[in-house]
C-alpha positions, 0 to 999 in steps of 0.5 A, a space after each residue: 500500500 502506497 504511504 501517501 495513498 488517500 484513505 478517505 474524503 471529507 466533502 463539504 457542498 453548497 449550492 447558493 444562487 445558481 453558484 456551487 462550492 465544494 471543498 475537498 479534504 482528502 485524508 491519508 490518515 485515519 487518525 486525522 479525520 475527525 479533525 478535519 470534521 471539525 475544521 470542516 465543521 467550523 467552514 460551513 458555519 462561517 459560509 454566509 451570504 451577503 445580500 447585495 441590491 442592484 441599482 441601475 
């Protein structure tokens, strides 16, 4: 088995006017995962939109 090989794939997906975020965090190590859930966690609580108004 390959050392640098990824174990799993954490994926974090969001679709929001039309437009689509996905991030990706691959894990080579088991022992890492669950602070990357975390991390991934503490992202997807800082996503927020802005509403914005047009003015022609």
């Amino acid at each position: 088995m390959n050392i640098g090989a990824v174990k799993i794939q954490i994926y974090l997906s969001t679709i929001c006017f039309n437009q689509i975020l996905i991030i990706n965090v691959p894990i080579v190590n088991y022992c890492l995962q669950n602070k990357f859930e975390r991390r991934r966690a503490k992202i997807a609580h800082k996503i927020k939109t802005h509403e914005t108004s047009f003015v022609e």
